[in-house]
mmCIF file as Biopython writes it, N, C-alpha, C and O atoms, coordinates in Angstrom:
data_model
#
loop_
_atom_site.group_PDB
_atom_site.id
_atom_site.type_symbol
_atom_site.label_atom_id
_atom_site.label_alt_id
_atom_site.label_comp_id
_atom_site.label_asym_id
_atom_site.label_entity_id
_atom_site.label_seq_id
_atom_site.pdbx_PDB_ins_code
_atom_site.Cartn_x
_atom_site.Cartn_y
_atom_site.Cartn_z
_atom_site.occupancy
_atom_site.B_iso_or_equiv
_atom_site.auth_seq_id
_atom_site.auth_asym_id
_atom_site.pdbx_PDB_model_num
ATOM 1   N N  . UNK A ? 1  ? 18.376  14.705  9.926   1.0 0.0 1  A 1 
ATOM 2   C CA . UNK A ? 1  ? 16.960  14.978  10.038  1.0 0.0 1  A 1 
ATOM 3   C C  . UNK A ? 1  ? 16.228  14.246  8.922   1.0 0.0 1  A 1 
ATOM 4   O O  . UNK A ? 1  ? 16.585  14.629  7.808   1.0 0.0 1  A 1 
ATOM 5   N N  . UNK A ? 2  ? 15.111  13.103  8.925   1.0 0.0 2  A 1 
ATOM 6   C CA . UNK A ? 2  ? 14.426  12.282  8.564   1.0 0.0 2  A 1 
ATOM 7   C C  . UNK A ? 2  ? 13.439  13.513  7.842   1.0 0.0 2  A 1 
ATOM 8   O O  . UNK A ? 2  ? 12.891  14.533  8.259   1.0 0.0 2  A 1 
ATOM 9   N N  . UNK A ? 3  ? 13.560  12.707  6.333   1.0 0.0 3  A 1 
ATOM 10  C CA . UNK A ? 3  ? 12.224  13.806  6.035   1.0 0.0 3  A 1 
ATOM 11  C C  . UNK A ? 3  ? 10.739  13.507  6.012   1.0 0.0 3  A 1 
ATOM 12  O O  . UNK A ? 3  ? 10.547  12.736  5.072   1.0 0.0 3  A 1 
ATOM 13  N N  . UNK A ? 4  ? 9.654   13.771  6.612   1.0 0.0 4  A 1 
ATOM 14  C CA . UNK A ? 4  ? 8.521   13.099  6.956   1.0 0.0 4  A 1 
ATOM 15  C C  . UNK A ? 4  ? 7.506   13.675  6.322   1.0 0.0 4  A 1 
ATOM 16  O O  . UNK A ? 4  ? 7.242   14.866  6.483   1.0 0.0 4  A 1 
ATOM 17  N N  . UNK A ? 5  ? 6.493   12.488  5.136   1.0 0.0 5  A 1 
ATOM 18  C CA . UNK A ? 5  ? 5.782   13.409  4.221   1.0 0.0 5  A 1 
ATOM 19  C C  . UNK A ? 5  ? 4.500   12.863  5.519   1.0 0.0 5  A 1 
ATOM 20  O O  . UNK A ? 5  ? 4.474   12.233  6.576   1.0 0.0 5  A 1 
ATOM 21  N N  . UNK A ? 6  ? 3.439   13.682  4.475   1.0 0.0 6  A 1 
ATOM 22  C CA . UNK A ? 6  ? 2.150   13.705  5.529   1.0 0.0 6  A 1 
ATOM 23  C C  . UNK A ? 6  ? 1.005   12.518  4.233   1.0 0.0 6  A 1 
ATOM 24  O O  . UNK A ? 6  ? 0.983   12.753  3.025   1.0 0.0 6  A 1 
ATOM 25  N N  . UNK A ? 7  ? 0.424   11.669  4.704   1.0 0.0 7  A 1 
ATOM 26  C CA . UNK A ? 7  ? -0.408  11.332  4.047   1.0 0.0 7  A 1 
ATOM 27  C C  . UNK A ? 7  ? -1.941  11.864  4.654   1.0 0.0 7  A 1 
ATOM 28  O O  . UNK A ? 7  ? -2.538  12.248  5.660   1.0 0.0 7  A 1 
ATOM 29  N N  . UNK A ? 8  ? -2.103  11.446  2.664   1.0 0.0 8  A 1 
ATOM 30  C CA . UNK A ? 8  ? -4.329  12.043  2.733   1.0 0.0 8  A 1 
ATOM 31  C C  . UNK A ? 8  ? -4.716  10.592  3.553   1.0 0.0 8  A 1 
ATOM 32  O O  . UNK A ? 8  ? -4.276  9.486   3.865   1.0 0.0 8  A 1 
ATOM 33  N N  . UNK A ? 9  ? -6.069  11.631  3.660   1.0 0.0 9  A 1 
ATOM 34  C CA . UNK A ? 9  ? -6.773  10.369  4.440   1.0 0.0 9  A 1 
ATOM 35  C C  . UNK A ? 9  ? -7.231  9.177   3.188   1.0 0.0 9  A 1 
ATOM 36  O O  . UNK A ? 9  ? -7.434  8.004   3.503   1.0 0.0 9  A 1 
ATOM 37  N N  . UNK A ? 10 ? -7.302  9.458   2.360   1.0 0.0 10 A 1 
ATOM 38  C CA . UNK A ? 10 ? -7.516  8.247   1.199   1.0 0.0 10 A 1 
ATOM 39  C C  . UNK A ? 10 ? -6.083  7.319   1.172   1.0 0.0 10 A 1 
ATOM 40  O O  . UNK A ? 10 ? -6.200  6.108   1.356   1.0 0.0 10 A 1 
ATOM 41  N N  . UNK A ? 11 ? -4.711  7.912   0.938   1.0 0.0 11 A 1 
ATOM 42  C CA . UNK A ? 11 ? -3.509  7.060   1.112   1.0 0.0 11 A 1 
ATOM 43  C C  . UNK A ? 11 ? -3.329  5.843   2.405   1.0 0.0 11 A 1 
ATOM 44  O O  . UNK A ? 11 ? -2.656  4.812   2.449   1.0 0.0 11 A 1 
ATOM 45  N N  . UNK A ? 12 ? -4.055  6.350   3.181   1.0 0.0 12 A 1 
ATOM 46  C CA . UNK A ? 12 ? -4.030  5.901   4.881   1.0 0.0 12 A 1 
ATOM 47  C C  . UNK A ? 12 ? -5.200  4.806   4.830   1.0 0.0 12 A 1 
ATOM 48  O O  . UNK A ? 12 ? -5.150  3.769   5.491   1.0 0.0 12 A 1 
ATOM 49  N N  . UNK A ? 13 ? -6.112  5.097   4.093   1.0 0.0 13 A 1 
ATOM 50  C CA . UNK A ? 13 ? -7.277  3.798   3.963   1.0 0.0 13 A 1 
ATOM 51  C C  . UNK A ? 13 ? -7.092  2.978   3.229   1.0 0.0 13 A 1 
ATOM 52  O O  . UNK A ? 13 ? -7.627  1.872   3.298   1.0 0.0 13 A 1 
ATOM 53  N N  . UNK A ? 14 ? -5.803  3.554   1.829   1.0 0.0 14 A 1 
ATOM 54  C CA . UNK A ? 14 ? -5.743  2.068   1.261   1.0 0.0 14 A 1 
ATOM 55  C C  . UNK A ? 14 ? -4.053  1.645   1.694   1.0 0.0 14 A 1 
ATOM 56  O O  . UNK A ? 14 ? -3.578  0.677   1.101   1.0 0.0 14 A 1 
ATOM 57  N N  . UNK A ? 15 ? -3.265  2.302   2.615   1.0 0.0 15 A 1 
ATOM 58  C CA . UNK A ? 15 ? -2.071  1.350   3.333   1.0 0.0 15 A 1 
ATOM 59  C C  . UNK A ? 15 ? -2.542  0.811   4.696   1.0 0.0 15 A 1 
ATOM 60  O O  . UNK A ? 15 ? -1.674  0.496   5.511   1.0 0.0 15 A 1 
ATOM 61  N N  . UNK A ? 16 ? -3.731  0.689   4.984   1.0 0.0 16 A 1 
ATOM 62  C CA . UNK A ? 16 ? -4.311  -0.024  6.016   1.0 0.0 16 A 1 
ATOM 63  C C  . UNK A ? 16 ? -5.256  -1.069  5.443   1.0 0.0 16 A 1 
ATOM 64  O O  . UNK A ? 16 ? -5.749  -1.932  6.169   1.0 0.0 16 A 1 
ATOM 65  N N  . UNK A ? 17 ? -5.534  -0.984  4.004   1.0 0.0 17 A 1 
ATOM 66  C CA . UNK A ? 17 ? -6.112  -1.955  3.135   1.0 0.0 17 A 1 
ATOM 67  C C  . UNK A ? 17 ? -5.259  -2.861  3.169   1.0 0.0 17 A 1 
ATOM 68  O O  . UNK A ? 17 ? -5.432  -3.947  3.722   1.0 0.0 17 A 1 
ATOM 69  N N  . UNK A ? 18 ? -4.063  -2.444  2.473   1.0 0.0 18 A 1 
ATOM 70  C CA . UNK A ? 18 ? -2.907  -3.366  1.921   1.0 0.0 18 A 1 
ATOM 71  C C  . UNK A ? 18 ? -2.626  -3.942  3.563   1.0 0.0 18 A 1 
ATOM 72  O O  . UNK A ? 18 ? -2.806  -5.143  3.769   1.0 0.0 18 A 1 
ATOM 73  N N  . UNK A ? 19 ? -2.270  -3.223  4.481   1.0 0.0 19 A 1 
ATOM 74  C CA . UNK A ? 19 ? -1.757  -4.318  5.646   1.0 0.0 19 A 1 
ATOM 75  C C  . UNK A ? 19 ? -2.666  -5.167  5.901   1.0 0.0 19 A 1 
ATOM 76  O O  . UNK A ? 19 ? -2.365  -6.359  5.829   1.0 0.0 19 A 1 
ATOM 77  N N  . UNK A ? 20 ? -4.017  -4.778  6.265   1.0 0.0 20 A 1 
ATOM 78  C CA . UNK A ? 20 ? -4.735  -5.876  6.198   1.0 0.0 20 A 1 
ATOM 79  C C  . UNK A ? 20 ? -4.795  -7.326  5.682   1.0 0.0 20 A 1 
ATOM 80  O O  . UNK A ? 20 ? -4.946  -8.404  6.258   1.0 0.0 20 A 1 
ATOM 81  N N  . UNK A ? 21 ? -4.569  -6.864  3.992   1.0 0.0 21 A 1 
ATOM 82  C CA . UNK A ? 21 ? -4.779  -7.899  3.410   1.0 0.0 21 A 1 
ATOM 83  C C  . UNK A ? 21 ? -3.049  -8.836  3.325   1.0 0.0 21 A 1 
ATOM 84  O O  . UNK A ? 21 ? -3.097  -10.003 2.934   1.0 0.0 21 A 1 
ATOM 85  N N  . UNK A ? 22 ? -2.048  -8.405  3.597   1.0 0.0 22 A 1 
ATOM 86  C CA . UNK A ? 22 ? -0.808  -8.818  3.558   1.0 0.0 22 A 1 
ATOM 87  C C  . UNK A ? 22 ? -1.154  -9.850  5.270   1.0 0.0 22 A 1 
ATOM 88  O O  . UNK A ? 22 ? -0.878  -11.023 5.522   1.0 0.0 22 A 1 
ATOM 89  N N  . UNK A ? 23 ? -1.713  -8.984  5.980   1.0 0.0 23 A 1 
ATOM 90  C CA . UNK A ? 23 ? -1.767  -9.898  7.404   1.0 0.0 23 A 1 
ATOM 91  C C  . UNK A ? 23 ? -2.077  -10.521 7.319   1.0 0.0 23 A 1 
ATOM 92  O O  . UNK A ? 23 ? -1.502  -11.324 8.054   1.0 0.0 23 A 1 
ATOM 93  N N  . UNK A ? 24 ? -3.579  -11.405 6.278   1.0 0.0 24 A 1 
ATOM 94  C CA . UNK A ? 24 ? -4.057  -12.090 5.975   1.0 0.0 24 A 1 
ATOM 95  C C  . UNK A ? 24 ? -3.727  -13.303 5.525   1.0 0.0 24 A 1 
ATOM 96  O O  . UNK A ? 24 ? -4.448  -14.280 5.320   1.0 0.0 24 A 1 
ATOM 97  N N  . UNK A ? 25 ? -2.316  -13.127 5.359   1.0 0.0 25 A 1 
ATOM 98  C CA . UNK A ? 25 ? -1.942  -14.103 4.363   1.0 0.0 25 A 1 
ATOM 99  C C  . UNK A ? 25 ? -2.066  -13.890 2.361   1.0 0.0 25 A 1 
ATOM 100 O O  . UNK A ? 25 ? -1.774  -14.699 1.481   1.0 0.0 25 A 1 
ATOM 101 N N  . UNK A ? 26 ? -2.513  -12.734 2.279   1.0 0.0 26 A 1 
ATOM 102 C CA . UNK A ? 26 ? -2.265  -12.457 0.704   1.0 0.0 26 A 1 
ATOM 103 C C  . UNK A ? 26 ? -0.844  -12.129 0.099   1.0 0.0 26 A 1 
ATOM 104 O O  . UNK A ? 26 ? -0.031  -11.437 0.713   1.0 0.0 26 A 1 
ATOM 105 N N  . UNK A ? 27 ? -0.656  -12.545 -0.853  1.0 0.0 27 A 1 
ATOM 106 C CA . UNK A ? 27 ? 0.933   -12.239 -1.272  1.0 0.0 27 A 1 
ATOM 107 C C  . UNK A ? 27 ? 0.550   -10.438 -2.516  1.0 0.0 27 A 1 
ATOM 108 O O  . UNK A ? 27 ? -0.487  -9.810  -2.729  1.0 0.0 27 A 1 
ATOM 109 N N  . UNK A ? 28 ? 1.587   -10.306 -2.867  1.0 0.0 28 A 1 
ATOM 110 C CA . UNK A ? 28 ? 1.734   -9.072  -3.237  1.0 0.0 28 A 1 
ATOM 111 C C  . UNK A ? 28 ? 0.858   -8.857  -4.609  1.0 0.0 28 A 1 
ATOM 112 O O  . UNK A ? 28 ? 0.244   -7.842  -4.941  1.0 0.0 28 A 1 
ATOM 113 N N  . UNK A ? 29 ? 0.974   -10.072 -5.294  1.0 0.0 29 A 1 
ATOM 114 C CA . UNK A ? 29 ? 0.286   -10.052 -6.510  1.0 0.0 29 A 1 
ATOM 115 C C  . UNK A ? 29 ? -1.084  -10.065 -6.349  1.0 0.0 29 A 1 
ATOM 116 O O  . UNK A ? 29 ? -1.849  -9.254  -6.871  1.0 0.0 29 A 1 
ATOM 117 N N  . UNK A ? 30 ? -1.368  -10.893 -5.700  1.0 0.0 30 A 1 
ATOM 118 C CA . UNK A ? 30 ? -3.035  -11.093 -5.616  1.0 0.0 30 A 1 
ATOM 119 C C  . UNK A ? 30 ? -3.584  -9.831  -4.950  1.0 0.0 30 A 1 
ATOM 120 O O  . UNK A ? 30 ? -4.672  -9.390  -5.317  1.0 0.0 30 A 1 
ATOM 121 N N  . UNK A ? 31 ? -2.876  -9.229  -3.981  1.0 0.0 31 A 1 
ATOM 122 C CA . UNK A ? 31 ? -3.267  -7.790  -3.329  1.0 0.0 31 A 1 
ATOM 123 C C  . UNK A ? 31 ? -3.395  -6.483  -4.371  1.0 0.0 31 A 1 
ATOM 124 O O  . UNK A ? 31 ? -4.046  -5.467  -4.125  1.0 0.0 31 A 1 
ATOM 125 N N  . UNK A ? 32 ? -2.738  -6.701  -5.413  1.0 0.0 32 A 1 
ATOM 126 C CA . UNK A ? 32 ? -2.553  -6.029  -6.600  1.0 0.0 32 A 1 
ATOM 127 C C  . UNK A ? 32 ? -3.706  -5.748  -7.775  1.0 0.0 32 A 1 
ATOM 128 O O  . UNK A ? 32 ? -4.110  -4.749  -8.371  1.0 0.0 32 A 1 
ATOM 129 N N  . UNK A ? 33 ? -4.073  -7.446  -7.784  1.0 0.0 33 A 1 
ATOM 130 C CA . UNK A ? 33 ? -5.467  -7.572  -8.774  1.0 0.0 33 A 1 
ATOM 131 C C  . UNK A ? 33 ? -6.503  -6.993  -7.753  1.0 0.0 33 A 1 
ATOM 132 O O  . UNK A ? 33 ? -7.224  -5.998  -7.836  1.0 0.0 33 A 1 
ATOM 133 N N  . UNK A ? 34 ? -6.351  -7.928  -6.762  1.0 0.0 34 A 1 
ATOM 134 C CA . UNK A ? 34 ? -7.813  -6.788  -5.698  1.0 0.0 34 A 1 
ATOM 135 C C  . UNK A ? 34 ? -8.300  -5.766  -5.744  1.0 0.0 34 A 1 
ATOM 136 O O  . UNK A ? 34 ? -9.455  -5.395  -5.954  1.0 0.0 34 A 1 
ATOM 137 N N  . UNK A ? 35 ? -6.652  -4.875  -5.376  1.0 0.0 35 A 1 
ATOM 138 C CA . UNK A ? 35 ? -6.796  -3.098  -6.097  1.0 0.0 35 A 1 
ATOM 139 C C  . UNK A ? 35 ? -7.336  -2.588  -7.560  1.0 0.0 35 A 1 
ATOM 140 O O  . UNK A ? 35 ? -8.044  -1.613  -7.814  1.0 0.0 35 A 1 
ATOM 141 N N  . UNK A ? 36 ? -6.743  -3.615  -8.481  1.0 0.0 36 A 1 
ATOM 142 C CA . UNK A ? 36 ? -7.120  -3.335  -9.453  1.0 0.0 36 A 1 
ATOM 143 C C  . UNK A ? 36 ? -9.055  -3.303  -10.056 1.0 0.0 36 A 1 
ATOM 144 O O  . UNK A ? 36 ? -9.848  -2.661  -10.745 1.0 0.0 36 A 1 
ATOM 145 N N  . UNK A ? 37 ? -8.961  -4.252  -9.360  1.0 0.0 37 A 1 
ATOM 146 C CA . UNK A ? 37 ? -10.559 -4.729  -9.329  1.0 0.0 37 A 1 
ATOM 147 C C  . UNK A ? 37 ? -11.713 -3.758  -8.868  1.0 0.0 37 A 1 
ATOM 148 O O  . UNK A ? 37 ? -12.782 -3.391  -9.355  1.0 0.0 37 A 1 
ATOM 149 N N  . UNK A ? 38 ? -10.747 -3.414  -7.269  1.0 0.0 38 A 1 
ATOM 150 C CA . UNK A ? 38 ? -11.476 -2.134  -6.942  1.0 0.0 38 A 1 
ATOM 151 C C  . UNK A ? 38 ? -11.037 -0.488  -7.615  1.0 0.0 38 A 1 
ATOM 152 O O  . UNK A ? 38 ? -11.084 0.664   -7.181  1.0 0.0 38 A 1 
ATOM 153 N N  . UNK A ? 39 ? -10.612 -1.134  -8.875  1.0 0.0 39 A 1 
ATOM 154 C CA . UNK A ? 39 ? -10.052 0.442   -9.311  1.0 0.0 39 A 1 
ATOM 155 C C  . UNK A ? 39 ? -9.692  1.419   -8.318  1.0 0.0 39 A 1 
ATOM 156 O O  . UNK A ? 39 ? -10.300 2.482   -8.200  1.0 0.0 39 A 1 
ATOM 157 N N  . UNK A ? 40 ? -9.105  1.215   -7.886  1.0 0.0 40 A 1 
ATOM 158 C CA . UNK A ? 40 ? -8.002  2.108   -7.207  1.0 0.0 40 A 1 
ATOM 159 C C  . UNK A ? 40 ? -7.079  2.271   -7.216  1.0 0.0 40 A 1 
ATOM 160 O O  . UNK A ? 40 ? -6.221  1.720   -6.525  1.0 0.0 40 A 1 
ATOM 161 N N  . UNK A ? 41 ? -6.952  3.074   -7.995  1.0 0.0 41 A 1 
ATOM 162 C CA . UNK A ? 41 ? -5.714  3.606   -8.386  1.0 0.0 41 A 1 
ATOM 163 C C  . UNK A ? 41 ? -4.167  4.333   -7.637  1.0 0.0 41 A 1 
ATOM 164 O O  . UNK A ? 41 ? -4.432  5.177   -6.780  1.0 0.0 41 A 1 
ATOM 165 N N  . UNK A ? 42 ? -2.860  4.125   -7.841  1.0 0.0 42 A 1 
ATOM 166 C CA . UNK A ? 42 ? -1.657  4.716   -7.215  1.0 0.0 42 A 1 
ATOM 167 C C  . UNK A ? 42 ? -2.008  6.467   -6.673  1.0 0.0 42 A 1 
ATOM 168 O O  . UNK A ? 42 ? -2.982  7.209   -6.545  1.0 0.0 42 A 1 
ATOM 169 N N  . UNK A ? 43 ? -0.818  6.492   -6.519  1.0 0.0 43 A 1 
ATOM 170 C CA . UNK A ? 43 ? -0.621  8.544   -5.945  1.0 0.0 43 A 1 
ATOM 171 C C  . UNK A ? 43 ? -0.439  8.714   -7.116  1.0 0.0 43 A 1 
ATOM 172 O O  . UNK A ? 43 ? -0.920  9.846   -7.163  1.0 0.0 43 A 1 
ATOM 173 N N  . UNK A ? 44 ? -0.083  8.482   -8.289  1.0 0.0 44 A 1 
ATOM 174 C CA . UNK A ? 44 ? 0.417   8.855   -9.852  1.0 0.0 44 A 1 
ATOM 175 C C  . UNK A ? 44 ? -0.685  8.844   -10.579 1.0 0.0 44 A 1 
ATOM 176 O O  . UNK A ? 44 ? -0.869  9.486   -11.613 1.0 0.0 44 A 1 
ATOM 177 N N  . UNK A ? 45 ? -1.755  7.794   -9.815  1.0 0.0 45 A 1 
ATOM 178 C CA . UNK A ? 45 ? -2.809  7.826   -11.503 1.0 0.0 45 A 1 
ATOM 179 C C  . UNK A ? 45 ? -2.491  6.021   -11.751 1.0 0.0 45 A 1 
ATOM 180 O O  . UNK A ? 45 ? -3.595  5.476   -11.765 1.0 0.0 45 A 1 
ATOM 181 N N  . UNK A ? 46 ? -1.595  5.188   -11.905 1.0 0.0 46 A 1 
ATOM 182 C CA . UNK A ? 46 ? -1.436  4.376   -12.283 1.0 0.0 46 A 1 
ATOM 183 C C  . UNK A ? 46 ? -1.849  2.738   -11.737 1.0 0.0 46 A 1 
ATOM 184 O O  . UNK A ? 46 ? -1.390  2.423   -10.639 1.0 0.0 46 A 1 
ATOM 185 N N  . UNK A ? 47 ? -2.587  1.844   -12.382 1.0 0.0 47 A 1 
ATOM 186 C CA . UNK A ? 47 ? -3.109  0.630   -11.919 1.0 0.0 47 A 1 
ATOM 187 C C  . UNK A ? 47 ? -1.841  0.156   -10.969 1.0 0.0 47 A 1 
ATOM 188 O O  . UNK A ? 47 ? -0.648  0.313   -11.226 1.0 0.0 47 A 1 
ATOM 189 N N  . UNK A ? 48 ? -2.436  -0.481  -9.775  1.0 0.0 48 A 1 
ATOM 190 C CA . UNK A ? 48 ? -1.432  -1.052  -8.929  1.0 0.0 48 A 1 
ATOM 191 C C  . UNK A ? 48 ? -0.702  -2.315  -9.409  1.0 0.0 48 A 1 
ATOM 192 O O  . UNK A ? 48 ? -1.133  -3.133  -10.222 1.0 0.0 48 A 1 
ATOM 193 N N  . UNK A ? 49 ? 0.102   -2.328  -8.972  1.0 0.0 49 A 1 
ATOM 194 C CA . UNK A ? 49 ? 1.311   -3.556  -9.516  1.0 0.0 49 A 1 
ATOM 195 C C  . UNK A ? 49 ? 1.787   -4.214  -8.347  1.0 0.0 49 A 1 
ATOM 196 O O  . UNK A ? 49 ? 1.704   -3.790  -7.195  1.0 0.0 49 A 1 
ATOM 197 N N  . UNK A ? 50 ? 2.351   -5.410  -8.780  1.0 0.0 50 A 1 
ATOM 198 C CA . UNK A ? 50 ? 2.791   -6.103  -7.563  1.0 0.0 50 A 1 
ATOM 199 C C  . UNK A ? 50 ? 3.973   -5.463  -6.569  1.0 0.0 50 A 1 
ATOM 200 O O  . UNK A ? 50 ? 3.975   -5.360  -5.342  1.0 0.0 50 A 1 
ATOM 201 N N  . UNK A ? 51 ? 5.036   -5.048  -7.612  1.0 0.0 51 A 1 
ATOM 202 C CA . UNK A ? 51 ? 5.954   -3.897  -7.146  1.0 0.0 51 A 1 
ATOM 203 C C  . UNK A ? 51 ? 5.422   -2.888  -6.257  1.0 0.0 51 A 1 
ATOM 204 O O  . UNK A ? 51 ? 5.823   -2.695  -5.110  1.0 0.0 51 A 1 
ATOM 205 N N  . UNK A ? 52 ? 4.186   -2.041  -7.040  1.0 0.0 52 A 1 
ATOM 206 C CA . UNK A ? 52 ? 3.514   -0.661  -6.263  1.0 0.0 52 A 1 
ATOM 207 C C  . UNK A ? 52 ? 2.896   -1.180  -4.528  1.0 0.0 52 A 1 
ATOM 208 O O  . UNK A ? 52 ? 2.710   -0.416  -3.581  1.0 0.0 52 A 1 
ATOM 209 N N  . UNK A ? 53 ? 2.731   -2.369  -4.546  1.0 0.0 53 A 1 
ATOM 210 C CA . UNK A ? 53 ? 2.036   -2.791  -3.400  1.0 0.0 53 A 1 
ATOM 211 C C  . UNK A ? 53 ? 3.417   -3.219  -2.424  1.0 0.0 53 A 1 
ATOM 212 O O  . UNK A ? 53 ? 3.389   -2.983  -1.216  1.0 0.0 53 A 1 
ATOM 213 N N  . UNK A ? 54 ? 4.449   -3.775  -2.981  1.0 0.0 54 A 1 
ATOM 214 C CA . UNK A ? 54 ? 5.378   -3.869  -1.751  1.0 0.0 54 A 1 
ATOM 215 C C  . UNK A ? 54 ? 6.017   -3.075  -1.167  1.0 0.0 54 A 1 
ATOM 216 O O  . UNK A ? 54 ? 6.479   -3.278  -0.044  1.0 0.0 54 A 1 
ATOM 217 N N  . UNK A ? 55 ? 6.217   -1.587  -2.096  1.0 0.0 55 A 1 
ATOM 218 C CA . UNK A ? 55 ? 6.763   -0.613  -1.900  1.0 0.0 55 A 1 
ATOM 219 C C  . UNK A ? 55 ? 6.107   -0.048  -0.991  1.0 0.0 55 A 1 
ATOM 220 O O  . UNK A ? 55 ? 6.620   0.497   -0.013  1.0 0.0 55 A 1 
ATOM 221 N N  . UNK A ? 56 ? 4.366   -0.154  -1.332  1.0 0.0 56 A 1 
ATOM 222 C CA . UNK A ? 56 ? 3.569   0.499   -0.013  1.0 0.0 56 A 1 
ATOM 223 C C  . UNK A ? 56 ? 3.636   -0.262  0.721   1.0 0.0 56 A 1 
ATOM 224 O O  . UNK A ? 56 ? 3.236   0.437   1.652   1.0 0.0 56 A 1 
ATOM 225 N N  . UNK A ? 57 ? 3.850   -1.382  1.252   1.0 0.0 57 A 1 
ATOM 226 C CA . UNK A ? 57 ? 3.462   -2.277  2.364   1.0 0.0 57 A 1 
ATOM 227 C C  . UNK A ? 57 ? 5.182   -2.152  2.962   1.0 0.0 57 A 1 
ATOM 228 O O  . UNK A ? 57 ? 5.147   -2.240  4.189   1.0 0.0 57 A 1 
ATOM 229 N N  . UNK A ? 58 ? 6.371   -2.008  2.544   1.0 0.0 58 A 1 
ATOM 230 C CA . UNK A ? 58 ? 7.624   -1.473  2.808   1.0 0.0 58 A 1 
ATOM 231 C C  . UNK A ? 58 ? 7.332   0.059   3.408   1.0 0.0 58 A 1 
ATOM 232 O O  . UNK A ? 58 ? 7.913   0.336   4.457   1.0 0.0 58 A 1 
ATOM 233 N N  . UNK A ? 59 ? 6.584   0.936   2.889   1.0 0.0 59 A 1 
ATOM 234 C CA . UNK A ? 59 ? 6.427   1.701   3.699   1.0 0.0 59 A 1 
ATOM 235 C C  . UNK A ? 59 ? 5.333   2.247   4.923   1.0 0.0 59 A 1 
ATOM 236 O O  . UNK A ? 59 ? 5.375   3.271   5.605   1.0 0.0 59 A 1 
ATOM 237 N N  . UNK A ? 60 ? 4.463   1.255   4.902   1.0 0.0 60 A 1 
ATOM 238 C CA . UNK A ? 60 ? 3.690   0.821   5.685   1.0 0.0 60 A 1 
ATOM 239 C C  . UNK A ? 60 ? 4.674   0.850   7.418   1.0 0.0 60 A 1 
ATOM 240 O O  . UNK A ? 60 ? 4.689   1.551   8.430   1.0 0.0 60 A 1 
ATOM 241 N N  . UNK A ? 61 ? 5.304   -0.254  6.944   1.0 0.0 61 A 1 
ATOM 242 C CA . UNK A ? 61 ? 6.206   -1.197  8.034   1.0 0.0 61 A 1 
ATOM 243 C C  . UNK A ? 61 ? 7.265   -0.143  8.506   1.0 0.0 61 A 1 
ATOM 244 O O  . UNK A ? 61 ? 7.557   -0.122  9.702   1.0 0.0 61 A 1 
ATOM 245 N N  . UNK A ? 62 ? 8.066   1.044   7.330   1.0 0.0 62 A 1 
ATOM 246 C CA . UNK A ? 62 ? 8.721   1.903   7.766   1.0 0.0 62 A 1 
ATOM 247 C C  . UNK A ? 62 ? 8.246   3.081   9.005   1.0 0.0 62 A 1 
ATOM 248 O O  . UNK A ? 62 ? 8.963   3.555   9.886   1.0 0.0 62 A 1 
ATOM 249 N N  . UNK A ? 63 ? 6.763   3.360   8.722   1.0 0.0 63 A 1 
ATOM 250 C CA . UNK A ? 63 ? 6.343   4.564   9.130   1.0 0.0 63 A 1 
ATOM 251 C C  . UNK A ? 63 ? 5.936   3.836   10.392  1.0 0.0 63 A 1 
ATOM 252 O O  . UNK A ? 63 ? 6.063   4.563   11.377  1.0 0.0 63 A 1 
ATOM 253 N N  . UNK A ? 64 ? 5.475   2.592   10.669  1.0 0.0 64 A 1 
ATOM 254 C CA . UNK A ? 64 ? 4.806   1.980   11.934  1.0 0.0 64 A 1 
ATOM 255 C C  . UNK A ? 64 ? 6.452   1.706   12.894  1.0 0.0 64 A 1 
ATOM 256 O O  . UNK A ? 64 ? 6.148   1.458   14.061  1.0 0.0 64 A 1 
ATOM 257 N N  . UNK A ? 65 ? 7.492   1.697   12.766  1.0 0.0 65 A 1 
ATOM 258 C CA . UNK A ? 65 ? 8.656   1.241   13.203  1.0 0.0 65 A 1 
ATOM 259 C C  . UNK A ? 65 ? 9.130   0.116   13.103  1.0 0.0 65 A 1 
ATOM 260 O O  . UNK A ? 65 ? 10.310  0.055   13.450  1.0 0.0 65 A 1 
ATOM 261 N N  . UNK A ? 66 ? 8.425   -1.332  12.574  1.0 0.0 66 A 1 
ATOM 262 C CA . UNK A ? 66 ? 8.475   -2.644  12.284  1.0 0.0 66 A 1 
ATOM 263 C C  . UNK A ? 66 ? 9.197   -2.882  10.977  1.0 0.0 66 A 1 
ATOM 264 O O  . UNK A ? 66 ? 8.962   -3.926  10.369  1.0 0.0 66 A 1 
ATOM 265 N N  . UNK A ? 67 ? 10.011  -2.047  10.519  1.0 0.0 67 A 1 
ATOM 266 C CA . UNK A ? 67 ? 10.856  -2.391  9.410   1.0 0.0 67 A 1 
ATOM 267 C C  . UNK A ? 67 ? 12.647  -2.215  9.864   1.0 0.0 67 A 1 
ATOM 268 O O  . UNK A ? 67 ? 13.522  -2.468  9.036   1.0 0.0 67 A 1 
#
């Protein structure tokens, strides 16, 4: 049995940010400063990182079935 968290509607507007901008042709870093720019911050509190953005865009792709 798969354990399935629930996302806020704020988590869901910015992993539909990030796909967006990954569809686009942006790579992980530059999607990173963007966030940063728009201060928007992680689920922790913490400035986004290039890491924090693939992990969401990895789970992006998990939760849609395309991973």
């Amino acid at each position: 049995m798969a354990y399935k968290r629930e996302l806020t509607s704020k988590q869901e507007e910015i992993y539909e940010l990030i796909k967006s901008m990954h569809d686009s042709g942006l790579g992980y870093r530059r999607i990173a400063k963007i966030l940063r720019d728009m201060n928007i911050k992680t689920a922790r509190g913490s400035v986004f990182k290039n890491n924090n953005v693939f992990a969401s865009h990895k789970e992006i792709r998990r939760m849609s079935g395309t991973y």
